[in-house]
Backbone bond lengths (Angstrom), bond angles and torsions (degrees), N, CA, C in turn:
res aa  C-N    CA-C-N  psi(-1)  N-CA   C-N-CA  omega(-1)  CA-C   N-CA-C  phi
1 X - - - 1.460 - - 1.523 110.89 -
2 X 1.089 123.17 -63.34 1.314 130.39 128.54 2.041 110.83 37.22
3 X 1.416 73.96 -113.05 1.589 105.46 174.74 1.228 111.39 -54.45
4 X 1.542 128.44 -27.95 1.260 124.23 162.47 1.451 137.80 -57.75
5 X 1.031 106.83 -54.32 1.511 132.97 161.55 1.388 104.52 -57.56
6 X 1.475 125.30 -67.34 1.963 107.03 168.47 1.101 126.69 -18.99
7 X 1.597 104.41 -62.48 1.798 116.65 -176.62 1.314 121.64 -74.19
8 X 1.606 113.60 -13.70 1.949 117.11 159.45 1.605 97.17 -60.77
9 X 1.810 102.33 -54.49 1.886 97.50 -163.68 1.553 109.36 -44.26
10 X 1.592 94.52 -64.86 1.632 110.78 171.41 1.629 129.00 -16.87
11 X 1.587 113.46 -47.20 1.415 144.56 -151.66 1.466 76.44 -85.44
12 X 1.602 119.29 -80.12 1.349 129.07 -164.24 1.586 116.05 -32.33
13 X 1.341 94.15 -38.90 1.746 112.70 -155.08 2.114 90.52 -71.04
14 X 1.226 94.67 -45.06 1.258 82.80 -158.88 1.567 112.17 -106.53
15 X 1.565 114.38 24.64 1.168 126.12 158.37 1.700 113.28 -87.57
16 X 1.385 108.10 -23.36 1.288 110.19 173.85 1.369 110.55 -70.89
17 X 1.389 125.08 -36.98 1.405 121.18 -172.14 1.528 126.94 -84.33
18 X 1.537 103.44 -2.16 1.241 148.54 -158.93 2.035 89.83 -33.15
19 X 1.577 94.94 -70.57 1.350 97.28 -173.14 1.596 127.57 -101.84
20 X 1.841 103.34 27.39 1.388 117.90 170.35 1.666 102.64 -91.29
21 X 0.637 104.16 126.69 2.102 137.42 174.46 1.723 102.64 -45.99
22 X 1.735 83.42 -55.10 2.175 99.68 -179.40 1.850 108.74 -83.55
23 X 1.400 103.12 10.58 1.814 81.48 176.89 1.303 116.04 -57.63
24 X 1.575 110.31 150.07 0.909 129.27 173.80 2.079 119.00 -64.80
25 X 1.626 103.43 145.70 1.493 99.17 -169.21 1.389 105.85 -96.89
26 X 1.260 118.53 149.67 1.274 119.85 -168.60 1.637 102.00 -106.86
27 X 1.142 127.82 146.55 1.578 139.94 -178.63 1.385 127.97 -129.30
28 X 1.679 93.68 122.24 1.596 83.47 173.69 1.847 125.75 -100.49
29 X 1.451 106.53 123.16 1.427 85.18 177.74 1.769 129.96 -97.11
30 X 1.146 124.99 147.06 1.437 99.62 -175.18 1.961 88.18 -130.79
31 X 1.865 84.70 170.63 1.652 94.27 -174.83 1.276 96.24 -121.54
32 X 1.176 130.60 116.95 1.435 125.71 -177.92 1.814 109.92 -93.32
33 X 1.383 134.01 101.28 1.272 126.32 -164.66 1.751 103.48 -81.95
34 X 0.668 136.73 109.44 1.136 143.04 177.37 1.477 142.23 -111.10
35 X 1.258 136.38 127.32 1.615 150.95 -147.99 1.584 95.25 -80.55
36 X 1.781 100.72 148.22 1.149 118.10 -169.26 1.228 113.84 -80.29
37 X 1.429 144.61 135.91 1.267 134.30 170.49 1.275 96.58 110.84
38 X 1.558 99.42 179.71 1.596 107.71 -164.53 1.610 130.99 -48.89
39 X 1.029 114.18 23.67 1.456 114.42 172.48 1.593 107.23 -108.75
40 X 1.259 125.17 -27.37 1.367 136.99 172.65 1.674 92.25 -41.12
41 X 1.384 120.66 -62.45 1.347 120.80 -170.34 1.622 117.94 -70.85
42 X 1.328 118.31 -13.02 1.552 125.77 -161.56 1.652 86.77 -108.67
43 X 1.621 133.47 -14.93 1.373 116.84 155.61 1.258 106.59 -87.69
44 X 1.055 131.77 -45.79 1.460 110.15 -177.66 1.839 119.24 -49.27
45 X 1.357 118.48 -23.82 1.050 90.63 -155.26 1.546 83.96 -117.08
46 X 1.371 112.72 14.61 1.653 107.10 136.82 1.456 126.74 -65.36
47 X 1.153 108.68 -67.22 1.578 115.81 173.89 1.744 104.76 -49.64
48 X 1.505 154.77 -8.61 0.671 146.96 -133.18 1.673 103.70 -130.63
49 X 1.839 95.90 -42.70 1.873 111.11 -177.29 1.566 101.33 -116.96
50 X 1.116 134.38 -20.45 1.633 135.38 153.19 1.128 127.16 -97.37
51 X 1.020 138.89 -62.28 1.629 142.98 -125.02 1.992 83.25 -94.96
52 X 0.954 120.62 -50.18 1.806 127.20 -146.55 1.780 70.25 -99.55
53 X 1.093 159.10 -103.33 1.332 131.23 -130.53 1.496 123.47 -74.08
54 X 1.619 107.42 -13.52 1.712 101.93 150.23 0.753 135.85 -66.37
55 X 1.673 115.18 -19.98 1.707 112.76 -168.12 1.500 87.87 -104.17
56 X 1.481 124.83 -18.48 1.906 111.21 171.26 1.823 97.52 -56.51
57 X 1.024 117.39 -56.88 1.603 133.93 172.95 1.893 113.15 -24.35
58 X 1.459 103.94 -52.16 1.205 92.90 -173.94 1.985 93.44 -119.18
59 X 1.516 112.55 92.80 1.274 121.82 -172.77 1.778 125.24 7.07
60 X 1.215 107.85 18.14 1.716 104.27 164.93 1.507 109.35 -74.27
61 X 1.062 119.22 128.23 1.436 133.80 171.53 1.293 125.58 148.03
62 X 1.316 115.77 -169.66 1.683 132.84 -19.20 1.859 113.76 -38.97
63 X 0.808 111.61 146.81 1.777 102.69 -164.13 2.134 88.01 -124.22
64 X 1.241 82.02 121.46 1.550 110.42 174.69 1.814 121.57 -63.76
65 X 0.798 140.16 149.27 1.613 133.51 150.18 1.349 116.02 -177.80
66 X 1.308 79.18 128.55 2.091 100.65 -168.77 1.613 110.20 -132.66
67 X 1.262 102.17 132.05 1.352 114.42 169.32 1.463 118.76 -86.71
68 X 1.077 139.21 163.77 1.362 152.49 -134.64 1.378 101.69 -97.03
69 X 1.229 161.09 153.98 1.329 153.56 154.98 1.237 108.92 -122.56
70 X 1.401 122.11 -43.13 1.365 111.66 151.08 0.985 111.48 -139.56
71 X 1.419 130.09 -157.59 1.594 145.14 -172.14 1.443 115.34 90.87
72 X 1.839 106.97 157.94 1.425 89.04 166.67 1.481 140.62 -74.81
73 X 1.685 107.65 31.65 1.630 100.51 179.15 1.303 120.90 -105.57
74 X 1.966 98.62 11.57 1.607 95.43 -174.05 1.893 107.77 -75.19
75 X 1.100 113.63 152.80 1.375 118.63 17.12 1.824 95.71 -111.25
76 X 1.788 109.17 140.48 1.449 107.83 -176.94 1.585 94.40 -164.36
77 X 1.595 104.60 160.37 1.134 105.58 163.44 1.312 117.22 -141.93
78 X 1.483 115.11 153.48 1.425 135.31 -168.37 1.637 106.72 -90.29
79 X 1.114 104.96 132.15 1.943 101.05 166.82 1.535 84.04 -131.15
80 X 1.280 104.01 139.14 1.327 115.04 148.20 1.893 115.92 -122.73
81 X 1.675 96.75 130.02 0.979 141.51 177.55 1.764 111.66 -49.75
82 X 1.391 170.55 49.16 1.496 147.14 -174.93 1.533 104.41 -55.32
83 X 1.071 128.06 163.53 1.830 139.23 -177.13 1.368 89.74 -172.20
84 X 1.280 93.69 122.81 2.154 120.32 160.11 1.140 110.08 -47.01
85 X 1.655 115.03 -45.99 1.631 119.39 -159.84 1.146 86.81 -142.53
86 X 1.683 119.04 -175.80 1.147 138.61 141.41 1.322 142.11 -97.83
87 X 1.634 95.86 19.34 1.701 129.52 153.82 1.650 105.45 -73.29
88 X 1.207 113.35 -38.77 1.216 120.19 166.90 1.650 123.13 -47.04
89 X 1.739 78.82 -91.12 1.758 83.11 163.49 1.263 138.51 -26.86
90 X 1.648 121.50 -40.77 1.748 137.74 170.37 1.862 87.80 -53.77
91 X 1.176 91.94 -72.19 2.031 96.62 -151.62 1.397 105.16 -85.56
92 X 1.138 151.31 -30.62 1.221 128.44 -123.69 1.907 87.17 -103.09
93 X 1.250 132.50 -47.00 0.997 110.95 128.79 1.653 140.65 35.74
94 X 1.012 116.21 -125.29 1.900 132.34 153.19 1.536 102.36 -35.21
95 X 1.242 117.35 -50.09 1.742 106.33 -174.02 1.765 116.61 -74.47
96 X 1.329 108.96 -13.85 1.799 130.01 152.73 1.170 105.20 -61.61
97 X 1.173 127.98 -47.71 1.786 131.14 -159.46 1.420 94.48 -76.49
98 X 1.566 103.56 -46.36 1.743 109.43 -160.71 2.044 100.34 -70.14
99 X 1.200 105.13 -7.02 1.504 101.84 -174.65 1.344 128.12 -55.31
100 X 1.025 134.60 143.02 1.831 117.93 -155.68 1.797 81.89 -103.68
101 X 1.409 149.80 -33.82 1.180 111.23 -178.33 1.576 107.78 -87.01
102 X 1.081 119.83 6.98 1.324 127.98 159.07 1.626 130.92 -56.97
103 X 1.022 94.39 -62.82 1.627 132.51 -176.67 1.954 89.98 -64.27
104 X 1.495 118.62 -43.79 1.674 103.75 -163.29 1.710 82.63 -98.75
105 X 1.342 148.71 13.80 1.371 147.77 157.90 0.899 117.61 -96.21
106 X 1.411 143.05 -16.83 1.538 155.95 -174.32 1.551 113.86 -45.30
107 X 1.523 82.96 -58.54 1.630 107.85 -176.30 1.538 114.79 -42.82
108 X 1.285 118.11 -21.09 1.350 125.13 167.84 1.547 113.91 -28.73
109 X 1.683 103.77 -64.26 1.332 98.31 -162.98 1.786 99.06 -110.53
110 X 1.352 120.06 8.19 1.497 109.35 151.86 1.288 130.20 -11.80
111 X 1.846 120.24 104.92 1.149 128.15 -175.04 1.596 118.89 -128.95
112 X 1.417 118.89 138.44 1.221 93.89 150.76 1.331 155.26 -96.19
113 X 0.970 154.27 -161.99 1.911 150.35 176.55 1.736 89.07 -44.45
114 X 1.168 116.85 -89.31 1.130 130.76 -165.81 1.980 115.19 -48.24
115 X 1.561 121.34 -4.00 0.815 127.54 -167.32 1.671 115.84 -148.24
116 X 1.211 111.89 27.52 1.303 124.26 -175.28 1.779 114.61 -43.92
117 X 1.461 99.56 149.79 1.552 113.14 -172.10 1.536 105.08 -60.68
118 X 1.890 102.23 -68.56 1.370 113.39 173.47 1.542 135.73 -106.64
119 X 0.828 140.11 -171.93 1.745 122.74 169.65 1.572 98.01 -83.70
120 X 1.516 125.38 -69.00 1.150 127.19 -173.21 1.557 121.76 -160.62
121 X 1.381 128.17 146.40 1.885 131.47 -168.91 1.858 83.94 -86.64
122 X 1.416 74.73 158.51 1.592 104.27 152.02 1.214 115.23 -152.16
123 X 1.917 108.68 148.53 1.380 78.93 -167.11 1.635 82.74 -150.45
124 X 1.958 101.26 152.34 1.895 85.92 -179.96 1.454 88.18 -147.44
125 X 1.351 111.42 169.96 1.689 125.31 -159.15 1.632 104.66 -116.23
126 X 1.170 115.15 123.28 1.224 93.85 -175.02 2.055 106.90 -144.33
127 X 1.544 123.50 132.92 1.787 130.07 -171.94 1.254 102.58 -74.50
128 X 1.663 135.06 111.64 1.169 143.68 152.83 1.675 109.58 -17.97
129 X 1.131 104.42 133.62 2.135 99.45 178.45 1.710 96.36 -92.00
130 X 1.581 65.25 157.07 1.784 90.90 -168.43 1.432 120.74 -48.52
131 X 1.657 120.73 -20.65 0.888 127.37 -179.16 1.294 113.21 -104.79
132 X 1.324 129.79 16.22 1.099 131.09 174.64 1.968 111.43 -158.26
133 X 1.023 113.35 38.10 1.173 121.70 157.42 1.188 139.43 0.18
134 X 1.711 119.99 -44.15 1.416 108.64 -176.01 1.519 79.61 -143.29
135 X 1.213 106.85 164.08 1.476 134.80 176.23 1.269 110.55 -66.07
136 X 1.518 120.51 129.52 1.705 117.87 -167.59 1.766 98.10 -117.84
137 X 1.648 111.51 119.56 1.365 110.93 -165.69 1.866 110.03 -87.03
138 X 1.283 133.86 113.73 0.964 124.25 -144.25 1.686 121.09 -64.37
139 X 1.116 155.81 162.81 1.491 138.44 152.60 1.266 124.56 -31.96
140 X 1.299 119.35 -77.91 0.908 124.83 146.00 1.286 142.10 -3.47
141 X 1.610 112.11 -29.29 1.300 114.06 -156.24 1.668 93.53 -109.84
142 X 1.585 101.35 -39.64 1.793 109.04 166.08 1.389 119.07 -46.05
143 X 1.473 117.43 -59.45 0.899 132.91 -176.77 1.698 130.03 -74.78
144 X 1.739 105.32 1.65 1.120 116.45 150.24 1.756 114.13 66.54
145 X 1.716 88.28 34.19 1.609 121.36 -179.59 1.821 95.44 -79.00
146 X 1.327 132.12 144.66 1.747 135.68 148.09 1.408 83.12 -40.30
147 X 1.426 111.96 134.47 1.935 126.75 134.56 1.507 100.02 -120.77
148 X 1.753 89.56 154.79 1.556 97.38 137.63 1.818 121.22 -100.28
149 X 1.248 105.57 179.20 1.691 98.84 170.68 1.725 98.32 -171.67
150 X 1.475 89.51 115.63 1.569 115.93 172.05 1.388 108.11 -96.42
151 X 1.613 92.90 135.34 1.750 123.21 -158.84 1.576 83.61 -120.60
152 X 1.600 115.27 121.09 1.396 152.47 152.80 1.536 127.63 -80.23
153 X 1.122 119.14 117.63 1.480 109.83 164.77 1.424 109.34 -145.46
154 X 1.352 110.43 113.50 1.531 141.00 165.02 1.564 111.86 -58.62
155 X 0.963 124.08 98.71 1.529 119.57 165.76 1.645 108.41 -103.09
156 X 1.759 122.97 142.76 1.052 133.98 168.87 1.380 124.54 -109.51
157 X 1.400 124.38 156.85 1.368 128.85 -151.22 1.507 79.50 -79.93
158 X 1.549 150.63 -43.74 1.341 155.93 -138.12 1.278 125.43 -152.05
159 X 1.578 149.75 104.20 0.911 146.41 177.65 1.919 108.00 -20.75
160 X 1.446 108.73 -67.58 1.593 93.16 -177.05 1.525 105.38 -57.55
161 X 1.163 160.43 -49.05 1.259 139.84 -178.79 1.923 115.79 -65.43
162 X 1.196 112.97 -16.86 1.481 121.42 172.76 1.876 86.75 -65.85
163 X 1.152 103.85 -63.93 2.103 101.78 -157.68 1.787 85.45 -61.30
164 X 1.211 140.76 -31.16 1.471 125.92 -159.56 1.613 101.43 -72.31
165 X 1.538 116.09 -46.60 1.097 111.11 174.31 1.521 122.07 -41.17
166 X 1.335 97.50 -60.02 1.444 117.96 -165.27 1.699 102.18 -44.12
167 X 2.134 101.62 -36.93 1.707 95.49 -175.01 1.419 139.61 -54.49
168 X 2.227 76.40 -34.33 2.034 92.42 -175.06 1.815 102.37 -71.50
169 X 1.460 123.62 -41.64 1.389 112.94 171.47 1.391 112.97 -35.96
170 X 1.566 115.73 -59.02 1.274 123.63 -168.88 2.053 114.27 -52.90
171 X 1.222 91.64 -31.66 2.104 98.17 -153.85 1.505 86.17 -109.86
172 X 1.207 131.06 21.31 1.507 126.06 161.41 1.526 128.99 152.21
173 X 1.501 113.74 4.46 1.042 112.74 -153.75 1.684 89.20 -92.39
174 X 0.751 120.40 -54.84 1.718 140.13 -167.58 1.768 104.36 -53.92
175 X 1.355 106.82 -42.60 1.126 129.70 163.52 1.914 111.84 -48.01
176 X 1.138 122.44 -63.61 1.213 132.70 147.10 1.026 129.34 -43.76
177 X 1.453 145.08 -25.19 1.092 139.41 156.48 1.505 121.44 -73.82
178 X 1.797 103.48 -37.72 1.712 97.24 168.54 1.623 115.11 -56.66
179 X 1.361 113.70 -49.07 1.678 133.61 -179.05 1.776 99.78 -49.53
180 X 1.286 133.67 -18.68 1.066 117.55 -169.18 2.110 113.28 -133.41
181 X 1.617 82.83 18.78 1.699 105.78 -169.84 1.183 135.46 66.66
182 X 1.743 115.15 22.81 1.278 106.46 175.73 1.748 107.52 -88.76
183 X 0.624 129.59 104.02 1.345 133.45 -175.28 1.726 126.54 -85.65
184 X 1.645 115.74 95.60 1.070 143.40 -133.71 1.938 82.30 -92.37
185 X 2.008 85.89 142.54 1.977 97.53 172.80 1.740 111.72 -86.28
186 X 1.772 83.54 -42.33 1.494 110.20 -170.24 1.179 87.85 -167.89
187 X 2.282 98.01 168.02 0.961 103.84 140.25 1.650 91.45 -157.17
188 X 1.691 101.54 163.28 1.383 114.56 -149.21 1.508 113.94 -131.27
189 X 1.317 136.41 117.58 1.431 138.16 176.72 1.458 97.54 -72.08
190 X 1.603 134.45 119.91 1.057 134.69 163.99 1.307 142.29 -88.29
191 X 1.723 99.14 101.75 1.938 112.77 -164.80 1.067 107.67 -32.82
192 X 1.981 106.48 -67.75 1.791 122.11 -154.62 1.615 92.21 -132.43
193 X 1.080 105.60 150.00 1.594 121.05 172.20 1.443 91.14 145.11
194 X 2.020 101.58 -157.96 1.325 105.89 -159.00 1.596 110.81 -126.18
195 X 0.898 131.11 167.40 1.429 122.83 -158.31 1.713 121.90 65.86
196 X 1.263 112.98 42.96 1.043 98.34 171.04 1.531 153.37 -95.89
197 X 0.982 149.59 -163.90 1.368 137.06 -73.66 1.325 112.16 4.29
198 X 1.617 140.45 110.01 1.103 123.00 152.78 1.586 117.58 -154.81
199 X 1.323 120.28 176.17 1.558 99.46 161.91 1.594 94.02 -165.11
200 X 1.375 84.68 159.28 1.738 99.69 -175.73 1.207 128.27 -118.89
201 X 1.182 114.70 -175.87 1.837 126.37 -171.62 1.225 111.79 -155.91
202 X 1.339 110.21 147.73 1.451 121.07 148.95 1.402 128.78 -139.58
203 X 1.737 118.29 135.73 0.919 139.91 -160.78 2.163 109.97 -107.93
204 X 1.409 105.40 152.06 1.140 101.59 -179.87 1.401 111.02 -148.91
205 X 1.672 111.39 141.60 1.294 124.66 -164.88 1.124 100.76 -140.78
206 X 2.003 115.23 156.00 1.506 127.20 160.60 1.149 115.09 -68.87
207 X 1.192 133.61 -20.58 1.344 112.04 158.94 1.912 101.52 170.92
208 X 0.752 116.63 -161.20 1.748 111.85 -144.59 1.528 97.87 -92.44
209 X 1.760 125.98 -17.44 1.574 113.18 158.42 1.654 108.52 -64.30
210 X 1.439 111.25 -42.83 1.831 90.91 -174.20 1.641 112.72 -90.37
211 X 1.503 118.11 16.62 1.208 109.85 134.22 1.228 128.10 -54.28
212 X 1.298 100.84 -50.17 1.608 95.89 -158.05 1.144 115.99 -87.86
213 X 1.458 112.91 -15.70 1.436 130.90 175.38 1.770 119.28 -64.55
214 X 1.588 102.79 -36.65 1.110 120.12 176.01 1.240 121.39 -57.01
215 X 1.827 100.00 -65.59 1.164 107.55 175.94 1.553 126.18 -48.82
216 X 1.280 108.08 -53.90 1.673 116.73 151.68 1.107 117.13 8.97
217 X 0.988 105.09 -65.86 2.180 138.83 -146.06 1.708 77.96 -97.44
218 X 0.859 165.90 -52.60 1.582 150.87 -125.61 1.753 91.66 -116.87
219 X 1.372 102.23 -41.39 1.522 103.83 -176.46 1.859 112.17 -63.94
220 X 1.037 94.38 -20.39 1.835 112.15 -153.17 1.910 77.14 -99.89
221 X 1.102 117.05 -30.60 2.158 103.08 -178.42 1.229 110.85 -41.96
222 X 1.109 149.38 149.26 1.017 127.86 152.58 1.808 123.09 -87.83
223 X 1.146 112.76 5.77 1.044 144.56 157.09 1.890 121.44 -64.64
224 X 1.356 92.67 -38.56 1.625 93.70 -177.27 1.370 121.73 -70.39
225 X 1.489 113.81 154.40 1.577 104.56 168.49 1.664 109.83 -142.42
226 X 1.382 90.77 11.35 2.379 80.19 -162.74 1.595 95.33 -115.08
């Protein structure tokens, strides 16, 4: 029931934007938990020769995927999903699956019961904020520079304090983070998934001194607060 009612809100949200040019993109993120040893490498290089040039094929993208560097979810990896609509999100999907160089690449990670690829997906839906609308692909990332990129998620005790957050990002906060070099991928109000009230971000750096350097600089604003 749940999840039902999300995807009416969802539906609504983006029937209104239907014939705005600037709607906002909706994203899916998933956590792929995944087993140690040689299959770690036989998904990657699924997602790498199937999965990411079917879904370039049927307009999903730029399509994200990062492995874990730390935390407790290693070993796992993240793809994040961009979608125009959430006409997208419904189909585009199944019409990846239905892809015929898809379908003869699959076999990559072909498993059986007793020998599974991954342990288990997760996966959550989440509306680009108003002030940041579409997914910004980094320099770095074109140009096929090493990054890192730290994944945030804000959870609130209450939906109205979840949207308040979301306002100060919106009316200056984000703004402040470019002004002080943290240099934002996205960030996402989250429809359906778990933990909710919440919403997330991701941030991207050359490497773990201008993390910290950055952050530094944002902590030291007097302007900053997150």
């Amino acid at each position: 029931m749940a999840s039902a009612a999300g995807l009416a809100a969802v539906a609504k949200t983006s029937a209104a934007q239907a014939d705005d040019k600037s709607a906002h993109e909706f994203y899916e993120l998933r956590c792929y938990h995944l087993r140690r040893g040689p299959k770690q490498k036989l998904f990657d290089d699924f997602y790498r020769q199937a999965a990411i040039p079917a879904m370039n094929r049927h307009d999903i993208g730029p399509v994200g995927v990062f492995n874990v560097m730390s935390g407790p979810d290693s070993p796992s990896m993240y793809v994040l999903l961009p979608h125009k609509s959430i006409g997208s999100f419904a189909t585009a999907i199944d019409q990846v699956r239905a892809d015929p160089d898809y379908q003869k690449r699959r076999g990559i990670i072909n498993s059986s019961p007793s020998d599974p690829s991954y342990v288990r997906v997760e996966s959550s839906l989440m509306l680009a904020f108003e002030s940041m609308p579409k997914l910004e692909v980094p320099a770095g990332v074109t140009e096929k520079k090493p990054r890192i990129f730290e994944l945030r998620t804000y959870e609130s005790h209450s939906k109205k304090a979840n949207k308040k957050k979301i306002e100060m990002f919106n009316t200056g906060e984000i703004a402040i983070f470019r002004r002080t070099g943290l240099q934002p991928v996205f960030f996402g109000e989250t429809l359906i998934g778990t933990k909710l009230p919440n919403l997330t971000y991701m941030l991207t750096f050359d490497n773990m001194a201008a993390h910290d350097k950055n952050w530094g600089a944002f902590a030291s604003d007097p302007n900053g607060k997150s």
